[in-house]
C-alpha positions as CSV (number, residue, x, y, z in Angstrom):
1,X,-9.0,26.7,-12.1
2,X,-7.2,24.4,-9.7
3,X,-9.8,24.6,-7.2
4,X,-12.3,24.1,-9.8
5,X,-11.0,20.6,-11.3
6,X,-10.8,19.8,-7.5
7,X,-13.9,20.1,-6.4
8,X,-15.0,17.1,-8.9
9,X,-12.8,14.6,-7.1
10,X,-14.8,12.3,-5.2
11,X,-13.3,9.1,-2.8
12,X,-15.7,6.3,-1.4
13,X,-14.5,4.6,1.3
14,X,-15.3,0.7,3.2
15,X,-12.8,0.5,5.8
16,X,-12.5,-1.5,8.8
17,X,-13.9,1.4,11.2
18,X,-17.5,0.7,9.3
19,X,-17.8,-3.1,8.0
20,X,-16.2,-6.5,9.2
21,X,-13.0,-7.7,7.6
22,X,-15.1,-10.7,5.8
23,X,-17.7,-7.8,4.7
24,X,-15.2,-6.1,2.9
25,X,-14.0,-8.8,1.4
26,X,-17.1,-9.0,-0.8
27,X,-15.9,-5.8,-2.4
28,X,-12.4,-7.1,-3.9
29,X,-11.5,-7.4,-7.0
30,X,-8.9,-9.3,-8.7
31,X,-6.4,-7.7,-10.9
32,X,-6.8,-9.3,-13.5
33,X,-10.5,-8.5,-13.7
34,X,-10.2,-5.0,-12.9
35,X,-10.2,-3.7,-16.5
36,X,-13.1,-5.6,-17.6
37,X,-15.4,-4.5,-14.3
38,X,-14.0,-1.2,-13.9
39,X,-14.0,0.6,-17.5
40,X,-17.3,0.2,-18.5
41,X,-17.9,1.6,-15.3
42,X,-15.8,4.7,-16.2
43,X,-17.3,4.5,-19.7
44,X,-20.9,4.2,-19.1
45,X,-21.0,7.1,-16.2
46,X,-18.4,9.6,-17.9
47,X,-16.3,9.5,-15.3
48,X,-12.7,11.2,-16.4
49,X,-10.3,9.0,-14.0
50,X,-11.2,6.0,-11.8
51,X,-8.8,4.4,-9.1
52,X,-9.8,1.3,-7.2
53,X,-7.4,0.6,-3.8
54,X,-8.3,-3.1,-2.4
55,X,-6.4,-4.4,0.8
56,X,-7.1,-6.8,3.5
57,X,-9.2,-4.4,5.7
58,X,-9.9,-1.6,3.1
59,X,-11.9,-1.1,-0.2
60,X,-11.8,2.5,-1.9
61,X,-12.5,4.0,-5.2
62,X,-11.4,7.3,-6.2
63,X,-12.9,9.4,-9.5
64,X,-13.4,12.5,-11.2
65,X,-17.1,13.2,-12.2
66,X,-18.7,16.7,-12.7
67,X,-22.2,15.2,-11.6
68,X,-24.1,14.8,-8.4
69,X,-22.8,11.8,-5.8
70,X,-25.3,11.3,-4.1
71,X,-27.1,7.6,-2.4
72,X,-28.5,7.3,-5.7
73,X,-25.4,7.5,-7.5
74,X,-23.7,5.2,-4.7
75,X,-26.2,2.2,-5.5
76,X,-26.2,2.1,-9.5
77,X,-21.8,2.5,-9.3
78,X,-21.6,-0.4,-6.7
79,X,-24.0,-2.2,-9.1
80,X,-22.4,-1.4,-11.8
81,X,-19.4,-3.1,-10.3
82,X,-21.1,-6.4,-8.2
83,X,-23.8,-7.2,-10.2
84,X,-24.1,-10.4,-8.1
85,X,-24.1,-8.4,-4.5
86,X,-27.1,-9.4,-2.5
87,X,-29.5,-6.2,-2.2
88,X,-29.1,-6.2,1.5
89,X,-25.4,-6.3,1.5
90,X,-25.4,-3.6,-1.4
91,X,-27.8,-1.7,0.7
92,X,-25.4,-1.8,3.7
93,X,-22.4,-0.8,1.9
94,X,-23.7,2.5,0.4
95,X,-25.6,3.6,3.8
96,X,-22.3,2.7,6.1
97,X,-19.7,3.8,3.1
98,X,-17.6,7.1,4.1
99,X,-17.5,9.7,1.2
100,X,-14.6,12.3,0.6
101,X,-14.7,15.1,-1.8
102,X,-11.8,17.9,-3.1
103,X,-9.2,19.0,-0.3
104,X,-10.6,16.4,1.6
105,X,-10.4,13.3,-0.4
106,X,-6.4,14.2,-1.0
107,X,-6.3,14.7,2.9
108,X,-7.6,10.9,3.3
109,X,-5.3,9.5,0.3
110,X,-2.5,10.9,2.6
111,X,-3.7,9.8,6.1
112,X,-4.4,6.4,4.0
113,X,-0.7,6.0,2.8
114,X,0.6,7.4,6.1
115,X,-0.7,4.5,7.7
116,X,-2.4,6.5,10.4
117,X,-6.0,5.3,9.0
118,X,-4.8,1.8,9.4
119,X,-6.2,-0.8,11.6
120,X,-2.5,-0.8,12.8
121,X,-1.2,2.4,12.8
122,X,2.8,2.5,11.3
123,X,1.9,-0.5,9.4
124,X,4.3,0.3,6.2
125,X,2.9,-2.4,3.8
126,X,0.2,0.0,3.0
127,X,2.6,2.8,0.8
128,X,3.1,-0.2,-1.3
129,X,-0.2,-0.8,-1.8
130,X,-1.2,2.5,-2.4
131,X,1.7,3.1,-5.1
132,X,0.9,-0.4,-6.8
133,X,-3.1,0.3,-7.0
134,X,-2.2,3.7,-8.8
135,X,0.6,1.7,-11.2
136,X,-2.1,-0.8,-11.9
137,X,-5.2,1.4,-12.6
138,X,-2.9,4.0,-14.7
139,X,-1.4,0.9,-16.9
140,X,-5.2,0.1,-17.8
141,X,-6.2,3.4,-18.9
142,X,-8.5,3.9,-15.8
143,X,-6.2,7.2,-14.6
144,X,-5.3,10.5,-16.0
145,X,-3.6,13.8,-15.5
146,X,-5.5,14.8,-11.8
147,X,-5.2,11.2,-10.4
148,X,-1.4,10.9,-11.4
149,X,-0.7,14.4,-9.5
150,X,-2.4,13.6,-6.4
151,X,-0.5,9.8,-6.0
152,X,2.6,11.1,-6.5
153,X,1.9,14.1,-3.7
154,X,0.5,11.3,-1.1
155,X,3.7,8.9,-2.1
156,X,5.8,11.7,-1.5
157,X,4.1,12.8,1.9
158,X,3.9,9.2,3.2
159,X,7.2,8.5,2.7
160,X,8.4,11.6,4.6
161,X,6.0,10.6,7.8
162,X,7.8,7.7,7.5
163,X,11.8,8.8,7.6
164,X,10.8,12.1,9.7
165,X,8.8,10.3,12.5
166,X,9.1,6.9,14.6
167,X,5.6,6.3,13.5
168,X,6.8,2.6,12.4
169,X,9.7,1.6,14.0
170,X,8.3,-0.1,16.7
171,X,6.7,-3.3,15.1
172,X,3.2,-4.2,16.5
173,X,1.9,-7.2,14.3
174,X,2.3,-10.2,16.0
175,X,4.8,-12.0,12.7
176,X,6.9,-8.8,13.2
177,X,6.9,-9.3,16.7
178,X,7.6,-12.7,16.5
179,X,10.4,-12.0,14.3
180,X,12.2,-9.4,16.7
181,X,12.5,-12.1,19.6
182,X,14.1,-14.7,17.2
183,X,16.9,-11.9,16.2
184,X,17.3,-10.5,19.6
185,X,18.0,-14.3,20.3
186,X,20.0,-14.4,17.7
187,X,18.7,-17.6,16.0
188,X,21.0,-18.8,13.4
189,X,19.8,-18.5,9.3
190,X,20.3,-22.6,9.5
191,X,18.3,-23.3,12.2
192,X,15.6,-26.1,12.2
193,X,11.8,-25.0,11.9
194,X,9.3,-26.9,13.0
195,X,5.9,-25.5,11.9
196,X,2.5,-26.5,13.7
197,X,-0.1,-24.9,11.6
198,X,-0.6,-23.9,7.9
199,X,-3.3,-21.3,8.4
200,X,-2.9,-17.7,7.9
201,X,-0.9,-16.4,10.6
202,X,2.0,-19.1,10.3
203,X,1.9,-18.5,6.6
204,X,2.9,-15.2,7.2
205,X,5.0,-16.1,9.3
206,X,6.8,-18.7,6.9
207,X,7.2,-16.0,4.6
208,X,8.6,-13.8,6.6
209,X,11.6,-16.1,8.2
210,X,12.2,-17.5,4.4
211,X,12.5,-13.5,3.4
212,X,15.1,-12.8,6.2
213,X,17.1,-16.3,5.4
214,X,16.1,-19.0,7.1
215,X,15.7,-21.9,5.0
216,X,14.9,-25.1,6.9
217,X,11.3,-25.7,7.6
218,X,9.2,-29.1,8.1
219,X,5.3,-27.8,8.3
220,X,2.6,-30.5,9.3
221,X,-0.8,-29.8,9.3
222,X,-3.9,-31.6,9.9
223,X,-4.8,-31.7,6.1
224,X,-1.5,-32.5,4.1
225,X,-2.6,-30.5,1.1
226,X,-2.0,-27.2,2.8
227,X,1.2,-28.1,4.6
228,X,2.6,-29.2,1.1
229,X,1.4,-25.3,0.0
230,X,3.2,-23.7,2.6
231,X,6.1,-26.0,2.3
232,X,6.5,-25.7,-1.2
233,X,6.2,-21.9,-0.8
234,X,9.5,-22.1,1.8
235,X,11.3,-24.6,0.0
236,X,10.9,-27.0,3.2
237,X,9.4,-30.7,3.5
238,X,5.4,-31.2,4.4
239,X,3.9,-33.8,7.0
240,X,0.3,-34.9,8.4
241,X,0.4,-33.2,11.9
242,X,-0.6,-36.8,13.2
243,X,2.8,-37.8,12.3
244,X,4.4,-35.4,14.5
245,X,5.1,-37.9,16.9
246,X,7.4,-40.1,14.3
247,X,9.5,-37.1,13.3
248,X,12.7,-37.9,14.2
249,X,14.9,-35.0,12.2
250,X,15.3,-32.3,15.2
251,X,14.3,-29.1,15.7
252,X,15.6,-25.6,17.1
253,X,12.8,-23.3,17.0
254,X,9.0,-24.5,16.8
255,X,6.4,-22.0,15.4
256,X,3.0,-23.3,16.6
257,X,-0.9,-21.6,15.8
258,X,-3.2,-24.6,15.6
259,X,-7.1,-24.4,15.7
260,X,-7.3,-26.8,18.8
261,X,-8.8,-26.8,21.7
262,X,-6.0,-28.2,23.6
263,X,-2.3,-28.7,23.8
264,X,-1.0,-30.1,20.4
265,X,2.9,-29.9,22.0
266,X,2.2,-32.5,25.2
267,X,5.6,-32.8,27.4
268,X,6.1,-36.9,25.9
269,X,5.5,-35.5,22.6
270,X,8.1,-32.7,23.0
271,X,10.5,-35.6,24.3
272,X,10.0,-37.3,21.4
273,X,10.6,-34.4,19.5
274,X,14.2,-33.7,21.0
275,X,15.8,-37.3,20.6
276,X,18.1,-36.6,23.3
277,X,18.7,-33.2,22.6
278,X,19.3,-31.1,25.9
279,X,20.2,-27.9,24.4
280,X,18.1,-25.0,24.5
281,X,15.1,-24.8,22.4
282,X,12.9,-21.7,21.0
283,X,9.0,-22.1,21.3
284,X,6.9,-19.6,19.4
285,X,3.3,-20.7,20.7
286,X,0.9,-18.1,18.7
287,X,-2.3,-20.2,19.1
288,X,-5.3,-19.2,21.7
289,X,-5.4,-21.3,23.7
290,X,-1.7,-22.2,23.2
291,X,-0.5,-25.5,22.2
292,X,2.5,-25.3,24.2
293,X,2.0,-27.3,27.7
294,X,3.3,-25.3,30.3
295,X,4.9,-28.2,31.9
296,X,7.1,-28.4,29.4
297,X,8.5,-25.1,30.2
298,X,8.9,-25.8,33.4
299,X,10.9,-29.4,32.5
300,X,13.5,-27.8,30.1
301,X,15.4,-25.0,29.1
302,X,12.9,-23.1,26.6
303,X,12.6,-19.9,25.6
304,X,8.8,-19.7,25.1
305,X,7.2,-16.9,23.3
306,X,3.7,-16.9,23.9
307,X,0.5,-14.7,22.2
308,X,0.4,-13.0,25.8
309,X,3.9,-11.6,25.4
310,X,3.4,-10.5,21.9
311,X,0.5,-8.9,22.6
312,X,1.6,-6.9,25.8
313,X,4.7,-5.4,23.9
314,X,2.2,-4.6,21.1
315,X,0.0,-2.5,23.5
316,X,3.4,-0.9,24.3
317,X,4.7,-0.4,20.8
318,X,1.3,0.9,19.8
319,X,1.6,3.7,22.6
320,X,4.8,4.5,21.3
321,X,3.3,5.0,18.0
322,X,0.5,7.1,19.0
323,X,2.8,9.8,20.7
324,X,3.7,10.8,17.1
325,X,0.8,11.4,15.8
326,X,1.2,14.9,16.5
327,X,4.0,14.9,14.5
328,X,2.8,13.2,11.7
329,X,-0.6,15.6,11.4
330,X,2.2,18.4,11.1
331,X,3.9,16.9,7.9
332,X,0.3,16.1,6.7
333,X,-0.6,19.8,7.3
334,X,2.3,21.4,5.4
335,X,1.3,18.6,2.3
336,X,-2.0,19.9,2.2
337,X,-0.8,23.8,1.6
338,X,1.7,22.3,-0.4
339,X,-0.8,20.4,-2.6
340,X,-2.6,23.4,-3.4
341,X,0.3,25.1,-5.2
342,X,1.5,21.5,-6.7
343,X,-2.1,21.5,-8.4
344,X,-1.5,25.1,-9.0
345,X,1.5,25.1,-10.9
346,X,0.5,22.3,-13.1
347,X,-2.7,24.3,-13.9
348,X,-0.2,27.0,-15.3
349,X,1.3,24.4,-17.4
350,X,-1.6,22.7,-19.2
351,X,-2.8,26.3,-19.7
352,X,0.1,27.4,-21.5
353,X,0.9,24.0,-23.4
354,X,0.1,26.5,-26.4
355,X,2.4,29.1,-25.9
356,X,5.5,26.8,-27.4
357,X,3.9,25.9,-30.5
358,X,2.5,30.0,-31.0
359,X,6.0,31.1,-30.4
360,X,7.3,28.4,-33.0
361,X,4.4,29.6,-35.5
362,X,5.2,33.4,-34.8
363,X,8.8,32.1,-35.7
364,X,7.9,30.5,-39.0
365,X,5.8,33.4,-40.0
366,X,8.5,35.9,-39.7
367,X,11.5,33.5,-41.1
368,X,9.3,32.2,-44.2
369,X,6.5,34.6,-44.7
370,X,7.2,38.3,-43.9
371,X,10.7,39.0,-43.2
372,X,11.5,36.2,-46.5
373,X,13.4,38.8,-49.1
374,X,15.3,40.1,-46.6
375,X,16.5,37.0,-44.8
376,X,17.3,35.5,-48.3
377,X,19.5,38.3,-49.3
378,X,21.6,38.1,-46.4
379,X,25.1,35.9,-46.9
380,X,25.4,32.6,-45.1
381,X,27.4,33.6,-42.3
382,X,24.9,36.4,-41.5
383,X,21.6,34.1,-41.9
384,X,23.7,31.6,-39.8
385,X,24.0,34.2,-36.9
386,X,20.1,35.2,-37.3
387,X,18.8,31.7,-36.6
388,X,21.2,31.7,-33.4
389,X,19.6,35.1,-32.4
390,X,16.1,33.4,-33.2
391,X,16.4,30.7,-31.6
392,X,17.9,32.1,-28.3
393,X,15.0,34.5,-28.7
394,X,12.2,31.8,-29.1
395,X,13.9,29.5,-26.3
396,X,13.7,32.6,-24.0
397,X,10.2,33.3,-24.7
398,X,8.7,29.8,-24.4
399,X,11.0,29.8,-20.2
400,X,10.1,32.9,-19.4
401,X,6.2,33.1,-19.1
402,X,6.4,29.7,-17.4
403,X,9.0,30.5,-14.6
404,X,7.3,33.6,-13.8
405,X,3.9,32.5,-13.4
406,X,5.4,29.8,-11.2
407,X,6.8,32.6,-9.6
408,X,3.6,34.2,-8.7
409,X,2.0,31.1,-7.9
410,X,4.6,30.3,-5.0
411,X,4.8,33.7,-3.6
412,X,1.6,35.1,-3.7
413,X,-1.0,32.2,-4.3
């Protein structure tokens, strides 16, 4: 029966090994449109349970259908859901899309949410995501019973890849990074930012330092309007980044990722930017081609942390990473085994739900219909230790089927 159910369970994947970032990004939905997109999809082609996961570099949409999935059936469910999607682009997506079904599809969900079908592998964020875009679909009525047993399996599994290997420990992104070097310098949670750049990556950035503590930050950026974003986001103060020069408030640590084409950070600008200061300074230059003169390291006592850096100890980390993936495909093996009698067992109980309520009726029967003269002749205390007898009786009865089947289930299925 297990198998059965299973073998309707269908995953359609647009990941970052098949389409460009940007690509994908044609395929997100909001959340807060999800319900109205998604369950007149459901509705209109009778599928039992629907699950949509959207992140950065991933788009995937898991179902139960007892029909055919084939191209056909591809095309009219993406246009069901993007309407407005260009033909070629639709086209694209359903000839380039990767499609899982049974066993197979619960093997992805865990490689998904074990992170080692990331872009970067040991990347934790993504157990989050998976585990909200479950919580979110199941609050909207998309989910049922098959969908519910399968997340909480790949939760489970993921989160034991991540405590039983060293799949994650070594950070690789370049904000993590980034991050490291500041605490292995030990900068201090009052420290003065400067940041240079309000694009993505020193947003990230921001966000990261303001969620480990720091709380001083000027941004400036060439448009004022997303510097005041970024600093209201932090809680700091924004500038124009032509102003730079007329800032006069000090700095420790400088976070700069600018767009230009040349060095933003010129030595008689940095000078400026000291007022005097001689101590040492922290220079995290994150741009390409970096913004960070090199004179200036040579002038004064800087720590500079460049892109270069970053990336060579994220080639290294990554390595590190790799050599357990041999460990991680053993937890993911013993999940999949394991799956089979989760899905099992809960077969067993769905397919004896009844059995309480028959017991119960067999119960009422005998209390109210057949054995009613006799039980009504007996004296209080005597009726009073019959119900006790029946009820032990009845509790027994409903336990004992259900244990033993499990029973079977784990020992010989």
């Amino acid at each position: 029966m297990a198998k059965e159910v299973l073998k309707y369970l269908h995953t359609i994947a647009f990941t970052h090994r098949n389409f460009e970032v940007t690509k994908i990004g044609l395929l997100h939905v909001p959340l807060d449109e999800q319900y109205t997109r998604l369950n007149p999809v459901k509705q209109d082609f009778k599928l039992e349970e629907l699950l949509m996961l959207s992140t950065c570099n991933r788009v995937e949409f898991s179902f139960v259908y007892n029909g055919t999935v084939d191209t056909e059936f591809m095309h009219q469910f993406l246009r069901a859901i993007y309407p407005s999607l260009g033909e070629e682009d639709l086209t694209s997506f359903v000839i380039k899309l990767e499609h899982y079904q049974g066993m197979n599809a619960v093997d992805h969900s865990m490689s998904v949410a074990s992170s080692i079908d990331s872009m970067i592998i040991g990347e934790r964020e993504i157990i989050t995501q998976v585990r909200q875009a479950y919580e979110h679909c199941a609050s909207i009525g998309l989910t049922g019973d098959l969908l519910r047993i399968i997340n909480r399996h790949v939760v489970e599994t993921a989160k034991k890849v991540y405590t039983r290997t060293s799949i994650s420990t070594k950070p690789v992104s370049v904000v993590s990074l980034a991050y490291h070097q500041l605490k292995r310098l030990q900068i201090p949670l009052d420290a003065r930012f400067l940041i240079i750049g309000a694009g993505v990556t020193n947003t990230t950035m921001g966000r990261f330092l303001k969620k480990h503590g720091f709380k001083n930050f000027a941004v400036f950026n060439r448009t004022l309007e997303k510097a005041r974003l970024l600093a209201n986001e932090l809680g700091g103060l924004a500038y124009p980044l032509q102003e730079l020069n007329l800032y006069r408030d000090g700095f420790d640590v400088i976070i700069s990722c600018t767009g230009a084409d040349h060095h933003v950070i010129t030595p008689a600008l940095y000078e400026q930017l000291l007022q005097g200061d001689q101590r040492p300074k922290t220079v995290i230059d994150i741009a390409i081609p970096q913004d960070l003169d090199p004179e200036i390291i040579a002038k004064h006592p800087v720590k500079h942390i460049s892109v270069s850096l970053l990336q060579q100890i994220s080639h290294e980390n990554l390595q590190e990473r790799s050599k357990e993936l041999a460990h991680v495909e053993l937890i993911l093996n013993k999940a999949h085994k394991e799956f089979e009698q989760v899905l099992q067992v809960r077969y067993v109980e769905l397919a004896m739900r009844a059995v309480p309520e028959e017991i119960k009726r067999i119960k009422a029967d005998a209390v109210n219909e057949i054995f009613k003269d006799e039980i009504n002749s007996l004296d209080a205390q005597s009726r009073e230790v019959l119900e006790k007898v029946l009820g032990y009786v009845e509790k027994k009865y409903i336990a004992g089927p259900m244990k033993l089947a499990k029973e079977i289930l784990v020992n010989h299925g």
